[in-house]
Structures are given as structure tokens and as C-alpha cells.
ZAFIMI-485581 format. One record per residue (C-alpha): residue number from 1; residue in one letter; x, y, z. Coordinates in pm, 1 decimal, always signed. Layout:
N
PAKOL  NUM  a  X  Y  Z $
...
//
This chain:
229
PAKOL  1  x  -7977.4  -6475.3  -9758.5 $
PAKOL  2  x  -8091.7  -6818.8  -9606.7 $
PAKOL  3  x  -8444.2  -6759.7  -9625.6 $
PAKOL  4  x  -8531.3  -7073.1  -9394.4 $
PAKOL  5  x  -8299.5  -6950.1  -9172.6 $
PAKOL  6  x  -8426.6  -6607.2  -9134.1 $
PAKOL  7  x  -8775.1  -6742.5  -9072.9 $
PAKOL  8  x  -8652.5  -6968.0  -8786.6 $
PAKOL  9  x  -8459.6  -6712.9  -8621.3 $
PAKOL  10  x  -8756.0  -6481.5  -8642.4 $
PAKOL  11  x  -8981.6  -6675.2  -8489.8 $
PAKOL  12  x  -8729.0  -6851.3  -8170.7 $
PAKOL  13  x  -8701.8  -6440.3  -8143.3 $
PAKOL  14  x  -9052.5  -6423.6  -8108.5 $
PAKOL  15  x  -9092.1  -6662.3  -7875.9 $
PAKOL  16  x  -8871.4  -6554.7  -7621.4 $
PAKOL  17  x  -8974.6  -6211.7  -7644.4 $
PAKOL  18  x  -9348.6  -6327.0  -7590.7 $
PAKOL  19  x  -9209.9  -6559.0  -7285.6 $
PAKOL  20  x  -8978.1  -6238.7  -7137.9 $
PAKOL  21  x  -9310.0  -6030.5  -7187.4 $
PAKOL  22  x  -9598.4  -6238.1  -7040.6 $
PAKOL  23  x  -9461.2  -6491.4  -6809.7 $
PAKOL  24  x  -9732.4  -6505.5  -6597.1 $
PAKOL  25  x  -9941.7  -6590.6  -6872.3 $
PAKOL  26  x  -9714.0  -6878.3  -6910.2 $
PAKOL  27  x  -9723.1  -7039.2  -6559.6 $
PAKOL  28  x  -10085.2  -6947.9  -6497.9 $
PAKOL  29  x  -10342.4  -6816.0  -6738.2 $
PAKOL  30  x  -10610.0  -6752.8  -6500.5 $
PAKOL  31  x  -10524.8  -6795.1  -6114.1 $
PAKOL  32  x  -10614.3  -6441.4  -5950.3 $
PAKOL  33  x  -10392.8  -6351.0  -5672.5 $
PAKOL  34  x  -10608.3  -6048.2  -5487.8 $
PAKOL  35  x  -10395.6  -6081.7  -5175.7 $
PAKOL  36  x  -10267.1  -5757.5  -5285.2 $
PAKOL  37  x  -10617.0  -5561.8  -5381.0 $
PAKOL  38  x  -10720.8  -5245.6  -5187.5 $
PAKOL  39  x  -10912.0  -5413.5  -4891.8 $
PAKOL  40  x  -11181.2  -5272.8  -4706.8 $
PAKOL  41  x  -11310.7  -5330.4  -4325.4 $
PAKOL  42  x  -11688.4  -5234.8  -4313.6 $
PAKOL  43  x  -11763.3  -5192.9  -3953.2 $
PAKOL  44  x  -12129.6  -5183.6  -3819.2 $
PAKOL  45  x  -12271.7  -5000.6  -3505.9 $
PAKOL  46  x  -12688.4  -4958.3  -3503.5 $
PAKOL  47  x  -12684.0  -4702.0  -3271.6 $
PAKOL  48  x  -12524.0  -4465.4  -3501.7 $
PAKOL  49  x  -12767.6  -4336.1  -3770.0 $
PAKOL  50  x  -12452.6  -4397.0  -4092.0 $
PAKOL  51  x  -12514.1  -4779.8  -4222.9 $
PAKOL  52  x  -12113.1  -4855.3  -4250.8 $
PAKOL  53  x  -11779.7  -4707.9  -4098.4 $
PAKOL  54  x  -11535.8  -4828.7  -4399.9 $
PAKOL  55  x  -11142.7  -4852.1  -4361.5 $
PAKOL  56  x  -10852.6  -4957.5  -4594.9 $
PAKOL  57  x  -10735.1  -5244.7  -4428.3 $
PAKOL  58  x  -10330.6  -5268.9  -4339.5 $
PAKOL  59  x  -10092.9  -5382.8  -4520.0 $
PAKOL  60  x  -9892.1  -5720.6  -4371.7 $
PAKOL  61  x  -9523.5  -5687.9  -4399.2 $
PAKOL  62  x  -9540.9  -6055.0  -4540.0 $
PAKOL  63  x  -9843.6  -5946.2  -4792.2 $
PAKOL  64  x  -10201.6  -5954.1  -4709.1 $
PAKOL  65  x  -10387.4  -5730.1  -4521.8 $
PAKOL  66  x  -10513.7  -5720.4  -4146.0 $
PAKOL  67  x  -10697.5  -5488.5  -3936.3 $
PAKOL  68  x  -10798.9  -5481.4  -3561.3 $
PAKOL  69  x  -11116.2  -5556.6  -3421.5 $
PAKOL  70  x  -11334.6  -5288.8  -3222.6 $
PAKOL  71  x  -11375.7  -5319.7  -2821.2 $
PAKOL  72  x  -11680.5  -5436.0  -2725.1 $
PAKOL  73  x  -11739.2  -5084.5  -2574.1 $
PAKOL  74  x  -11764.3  -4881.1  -2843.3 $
PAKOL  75  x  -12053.9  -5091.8  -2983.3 $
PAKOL  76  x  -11895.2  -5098.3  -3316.8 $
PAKOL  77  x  -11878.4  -5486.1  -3490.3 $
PAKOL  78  x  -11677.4  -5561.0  -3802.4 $
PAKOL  79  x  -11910.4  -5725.2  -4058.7 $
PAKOL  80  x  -11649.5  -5755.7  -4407.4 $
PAKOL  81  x  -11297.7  -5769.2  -4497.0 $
PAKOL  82  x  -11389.0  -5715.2  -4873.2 $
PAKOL  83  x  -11228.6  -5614.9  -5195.3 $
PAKOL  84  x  -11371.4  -5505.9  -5558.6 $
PAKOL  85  x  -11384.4  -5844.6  -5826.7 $
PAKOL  86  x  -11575.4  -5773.2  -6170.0 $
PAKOL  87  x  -11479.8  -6167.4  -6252.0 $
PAKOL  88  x  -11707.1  -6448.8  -6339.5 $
PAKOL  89  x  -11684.0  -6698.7  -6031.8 $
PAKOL  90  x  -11820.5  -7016.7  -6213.6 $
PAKOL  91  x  -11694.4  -7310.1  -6107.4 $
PAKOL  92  x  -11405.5  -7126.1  -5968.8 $
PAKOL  93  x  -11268.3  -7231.0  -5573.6 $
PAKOL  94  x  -11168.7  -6939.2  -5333.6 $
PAKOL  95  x  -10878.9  -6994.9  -5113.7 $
PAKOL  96  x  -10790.9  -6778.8  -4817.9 $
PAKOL  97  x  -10557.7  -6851.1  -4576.5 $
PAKOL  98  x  -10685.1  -6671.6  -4235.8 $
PAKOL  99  x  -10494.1  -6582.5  -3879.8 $
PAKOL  100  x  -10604.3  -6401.9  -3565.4 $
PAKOL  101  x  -10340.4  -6285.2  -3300.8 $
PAKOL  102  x  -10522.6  -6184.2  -2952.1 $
PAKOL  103  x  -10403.9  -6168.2  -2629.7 $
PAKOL  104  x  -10471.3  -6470.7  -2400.9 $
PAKOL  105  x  -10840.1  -6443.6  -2260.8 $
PAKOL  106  x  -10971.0  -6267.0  -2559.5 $
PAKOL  107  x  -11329.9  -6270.5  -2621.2 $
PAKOL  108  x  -11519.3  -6249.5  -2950.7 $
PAKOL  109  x  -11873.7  -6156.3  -2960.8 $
PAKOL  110  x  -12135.0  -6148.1  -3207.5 $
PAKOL  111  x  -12474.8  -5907.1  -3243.4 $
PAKOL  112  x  -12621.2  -6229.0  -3278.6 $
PAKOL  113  x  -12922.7  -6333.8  -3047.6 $
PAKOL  114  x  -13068.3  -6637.3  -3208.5 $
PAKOL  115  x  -12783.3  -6850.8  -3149.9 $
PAKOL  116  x  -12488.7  -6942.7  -2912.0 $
PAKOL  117  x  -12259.2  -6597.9  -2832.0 $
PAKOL  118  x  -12050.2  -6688.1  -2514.0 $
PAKOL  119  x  -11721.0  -6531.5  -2626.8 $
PAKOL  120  x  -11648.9  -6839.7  -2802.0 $
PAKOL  121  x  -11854.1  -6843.7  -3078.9 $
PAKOL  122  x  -11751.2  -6577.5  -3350.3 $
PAKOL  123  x  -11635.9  -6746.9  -3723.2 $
PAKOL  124  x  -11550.8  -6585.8  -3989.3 $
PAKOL  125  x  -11622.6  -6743.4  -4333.2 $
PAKOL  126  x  -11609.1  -6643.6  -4737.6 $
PAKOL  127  x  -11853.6  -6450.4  -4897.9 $
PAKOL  128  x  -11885.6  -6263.9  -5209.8 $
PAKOL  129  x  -12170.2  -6000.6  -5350.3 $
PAKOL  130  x  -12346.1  -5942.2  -5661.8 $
PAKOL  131  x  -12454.3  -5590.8  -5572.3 $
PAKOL  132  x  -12325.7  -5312.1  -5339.7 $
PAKOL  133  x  -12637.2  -5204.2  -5142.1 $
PAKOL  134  x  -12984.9  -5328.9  -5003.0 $
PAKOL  135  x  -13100.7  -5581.9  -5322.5 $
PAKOL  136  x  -13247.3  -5941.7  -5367.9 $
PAKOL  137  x  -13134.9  -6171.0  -5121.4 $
PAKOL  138  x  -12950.9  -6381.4  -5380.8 $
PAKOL  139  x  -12704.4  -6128.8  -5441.9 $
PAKOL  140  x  -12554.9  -6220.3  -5131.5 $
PAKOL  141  x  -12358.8  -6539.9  -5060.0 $
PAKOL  142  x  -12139.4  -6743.4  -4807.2 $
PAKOL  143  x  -11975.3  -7027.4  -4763.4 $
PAKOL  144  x  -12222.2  -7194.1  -4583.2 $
PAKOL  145  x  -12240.5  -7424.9  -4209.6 $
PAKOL  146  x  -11922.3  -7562.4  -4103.2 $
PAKOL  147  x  -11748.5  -7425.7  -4403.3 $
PAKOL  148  x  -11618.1  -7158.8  -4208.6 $
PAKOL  149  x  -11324.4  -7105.0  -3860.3 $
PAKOL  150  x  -11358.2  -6999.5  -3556.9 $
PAKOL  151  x  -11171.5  -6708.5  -3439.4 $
PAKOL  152  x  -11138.9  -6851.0  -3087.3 $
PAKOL  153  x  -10940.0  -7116.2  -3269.4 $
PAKOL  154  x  -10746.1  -6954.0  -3486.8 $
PAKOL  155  x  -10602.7  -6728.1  -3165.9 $
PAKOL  156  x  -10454.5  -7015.6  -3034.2 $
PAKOL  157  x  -10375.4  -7249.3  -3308.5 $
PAKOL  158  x  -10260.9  -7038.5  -3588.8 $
PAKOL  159  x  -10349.8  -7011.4  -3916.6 $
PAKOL  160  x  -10585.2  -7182.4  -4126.1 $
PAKOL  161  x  -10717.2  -7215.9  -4472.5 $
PAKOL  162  x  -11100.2  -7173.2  -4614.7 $
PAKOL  163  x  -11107.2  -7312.7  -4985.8 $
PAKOL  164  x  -11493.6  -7390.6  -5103.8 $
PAKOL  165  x  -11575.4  -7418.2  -5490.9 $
PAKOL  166  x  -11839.6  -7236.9  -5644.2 $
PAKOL  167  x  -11890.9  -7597.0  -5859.8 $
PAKOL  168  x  -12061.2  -7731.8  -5536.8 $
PAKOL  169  x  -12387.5  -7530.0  -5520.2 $
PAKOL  170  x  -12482.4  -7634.8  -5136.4 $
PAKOL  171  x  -12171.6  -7562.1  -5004.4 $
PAKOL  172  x  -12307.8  -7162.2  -5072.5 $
PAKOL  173  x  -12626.0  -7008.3  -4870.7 $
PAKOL  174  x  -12790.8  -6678.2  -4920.0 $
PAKOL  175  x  -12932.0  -6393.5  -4737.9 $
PAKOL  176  x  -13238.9  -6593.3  -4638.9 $
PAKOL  177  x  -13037.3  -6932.3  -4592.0 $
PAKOL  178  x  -13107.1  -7077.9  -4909.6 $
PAKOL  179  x  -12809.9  -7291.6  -5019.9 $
PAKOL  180  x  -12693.7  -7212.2  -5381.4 $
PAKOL  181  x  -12901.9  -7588.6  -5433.5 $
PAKOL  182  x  -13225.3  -7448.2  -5339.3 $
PAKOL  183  x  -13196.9  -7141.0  -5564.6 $
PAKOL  184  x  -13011.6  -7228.5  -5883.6 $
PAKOL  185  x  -13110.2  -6954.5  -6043.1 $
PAKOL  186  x  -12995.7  -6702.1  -5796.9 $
PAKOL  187  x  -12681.9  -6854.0  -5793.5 $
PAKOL  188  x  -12595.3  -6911.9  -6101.0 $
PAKOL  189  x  -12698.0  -6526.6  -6201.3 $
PAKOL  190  x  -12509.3  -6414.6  -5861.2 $
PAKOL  191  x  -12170.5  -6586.9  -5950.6 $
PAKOL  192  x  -12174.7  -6404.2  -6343.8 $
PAKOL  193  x  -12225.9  -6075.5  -6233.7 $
PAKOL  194  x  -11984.0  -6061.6  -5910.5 $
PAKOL  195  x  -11891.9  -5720.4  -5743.7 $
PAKOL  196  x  -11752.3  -5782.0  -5456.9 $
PAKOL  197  x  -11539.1  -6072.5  -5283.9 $
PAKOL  198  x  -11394.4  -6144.1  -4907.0 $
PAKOL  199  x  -11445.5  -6266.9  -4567.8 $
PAKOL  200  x  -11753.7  -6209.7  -4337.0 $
PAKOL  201  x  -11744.8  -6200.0  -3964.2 $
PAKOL  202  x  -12019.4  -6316.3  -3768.0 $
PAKOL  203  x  -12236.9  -6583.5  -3561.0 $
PAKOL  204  x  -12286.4  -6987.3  -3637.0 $
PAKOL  205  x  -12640.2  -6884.6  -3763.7 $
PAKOL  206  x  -12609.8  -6510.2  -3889.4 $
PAKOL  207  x  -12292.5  -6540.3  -4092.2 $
PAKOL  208  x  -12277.5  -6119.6  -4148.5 $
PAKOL  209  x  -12391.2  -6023.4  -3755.6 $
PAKOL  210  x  -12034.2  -5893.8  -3740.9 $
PAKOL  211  x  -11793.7  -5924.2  -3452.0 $
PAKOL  212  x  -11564.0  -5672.9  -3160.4 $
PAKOL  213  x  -11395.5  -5857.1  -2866.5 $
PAKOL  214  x  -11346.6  -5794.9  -2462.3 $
PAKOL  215  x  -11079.6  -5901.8  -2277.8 $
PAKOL  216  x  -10822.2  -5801.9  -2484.5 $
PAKOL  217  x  -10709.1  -5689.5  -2817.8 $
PAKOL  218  x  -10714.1  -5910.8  -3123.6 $
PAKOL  219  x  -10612.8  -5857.1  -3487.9 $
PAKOL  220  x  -10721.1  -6024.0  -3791.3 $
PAKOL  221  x  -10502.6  -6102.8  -4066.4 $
PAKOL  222  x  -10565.2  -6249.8  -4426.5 $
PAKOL  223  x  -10232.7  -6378.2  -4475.0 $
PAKOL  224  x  -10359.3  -6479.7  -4889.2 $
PAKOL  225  x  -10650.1  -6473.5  -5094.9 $
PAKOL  226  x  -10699.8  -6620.3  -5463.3 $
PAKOL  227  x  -10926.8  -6720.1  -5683.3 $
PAKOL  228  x  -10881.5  -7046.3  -5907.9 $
PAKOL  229  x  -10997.6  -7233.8  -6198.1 $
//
């Protein structure tokens, strides 16, 4: 036998095994596509002595997920579209491409009262969380100021995309509205040990005060969500 030809053959067969097994190891190593994930809609009312009504969120026929926001009435807001991640987020940039379908006149309010809430002024923005519960208020993060759309706008313009890096520190705030700048350390610690990642719904001040419309019925869909290198 033609040992060097053997040992060629062997490893070209190799090769395209490894290629036919893992070829989205090929074409990209580390992108995580979580548009797909089991997504949850924590919903808020504090009338009602339970901290959190949580549903699965719906599945889009054109992937993603969506769910529909609560009538002002019921007194219920929707705080988080969220979705498990055990994955270091160093340096990493979150993408999410966001819509909101409503009927015309639509209103979206906020149980904000420090800051504008006319019907107008409900955003939704990206957040992730260190911890599941009632901790240190650097476990909690979003993208921070105008790094975030308003749901007014995306009813009548369509859909949009929030992509922020975790590589630019004051682009980040925390639970007491430190950016990721004023506590390093909190940041840095919060993006190792992630636990949760998603969307929050909320005010232009109180980025978590949740949201429920009048006027109409509206739906909010996350049309993609990744996280890359």
C-alpha cells in the first residue's frame, strides 16, 4: 500500500467529516443567536400581593418572540422580555432588532412619576442581570439614556435595532443610575457572572417602571436577538 497516500486520504476524510459535523463552528465560533430561547414576559401589578405574573412569550411565525401588552385597566405593566444566558458578556455587543404593531391612537404608559408619562413616553431598552431576585444594585444593568426606542415610534415607523457593547462601560447604568464608568467593579463582576439577558420596558428615567397601553391594543415583537464578539 501507498503509505503517503493512505495518510492523505485519511486526513481530506477527516476534514470533511469535521466540516459536515460542525459547520457552525466553521462560519462562526462564538456569535449566540438566542432569538430562539424560551422567552419570558414578567408583568408587574403592586396592587396584587405576588411580585411577578410570568408568561412564555409567543412564538413569531418569522422567529422571535412577541407578546401583548396589558390594558391600562387591569393595572398590570410589563417590566421584561427576558431569557436565561450563563455566558460571559465581556466586551461582547447585544443586538436586537425590536417592532411594536398597535392600533392607530395607541397609548403607552409608564408607572413612572418622576418623569414625562403622556402616552408618548414609554421605551424599551436592553438589559441583562447578574442575579434573579432582590440583590446589590450592580447586578442589574441597562443600556443606558438615549440608548434605547420609543414604542410610540416604533408603532408607526417599524422596526428598529438596539446594538450597545459591553466594551463601552458608560453606555451601561445600574439600579441606582450608576453608569458601568462610575462602578467598574460592579460591572466588570456583573458582566462574568450573567444570568439573565433581554429587553426592559419602562420610563426615560426609570428604565424597569414597566409599561400597558389605552386606546388600543399593541403587541411587541423581538423580531432577533444575539450576542457577539
Amino acid at each position: 500500500m501507498n503509505i503517503k497516500k493512505f495518510l492523505i486520504g485519511t486526513a481530506a476524510g477527516a476534514l470533511m467529516l469535521a466540516s459536515s459535523v460542525f459547520p457552525a463552528l466553521a462560519s462562526s465560533p462564538f456569535k449566540s443567536d438566542l432569538s430562539n430561547n424560551n422567552w419570558r414576559v414578567f408583568n408587574i401589578n403592586t396592587a396584587v400581593p405576588k411580585l411577578w405574573d410570568i408568561n412564555k412569550a409567543q412564538s413569531l411565525d418569522a422567529g422571535g418572540v412577541g407578546f401583548t401588552f396589558n390594558p391600562l385597566s387591569t393595572g398590570w405593566f410589563t417590566v421584561y422580555l427576558k431569557t436565561n444566558y450563563n455566558v460571559d458578556l465581556t466586551n461582547k455587543t447585544i443586538i436586537a432588532n425590536v417592532d411594536v404593531i398597535a392600533d392607530p391612537g395607541t397609548l403607552f404608559w409608564t408607572r413612572s412619576t418622576t418623569c414625562a408619562n403622556t402616552g408618548a413616553d414609554a421605551y424599551v431598552r436592553l438589559e441583562f442581570q447578574s442575579a434573579t431576585g432582590n440583590y446589590e444594585a450592580s447586578d442589574y444593568w441597562w443600556s443606558t439614556g438615549a440608548n434605547s426606542k420609543n414604542l410610540s415610534t416604533l408603532a408607526t415607523s417599524g422596526p428598529d435595532t438596539l446594538s450597545f457593547s459591553t466594551a463601552v462601560p458608560s453606555d451601561w447604568s445600574n439600579i441606582n443610575g450608576q453608569t458601568g464608568s462610575g462602578d467598574p467593579v460592579g460591572f466588570a463582576a456583573a458582566l462574568k457572572n450573567v444570568k439573565e439577558i433581554g429587553v426592559a420596558f419602562g420610563s426615560s428615567c426609570r428604565y424597569a417602571s414597566g409599561v400597558n397601553v389605552s386606546g388600543g391594543t399593541a403587541s411587541f415583537q423581538l423580531n432577533s436577538f444575539t450576542v457577539n464578539p
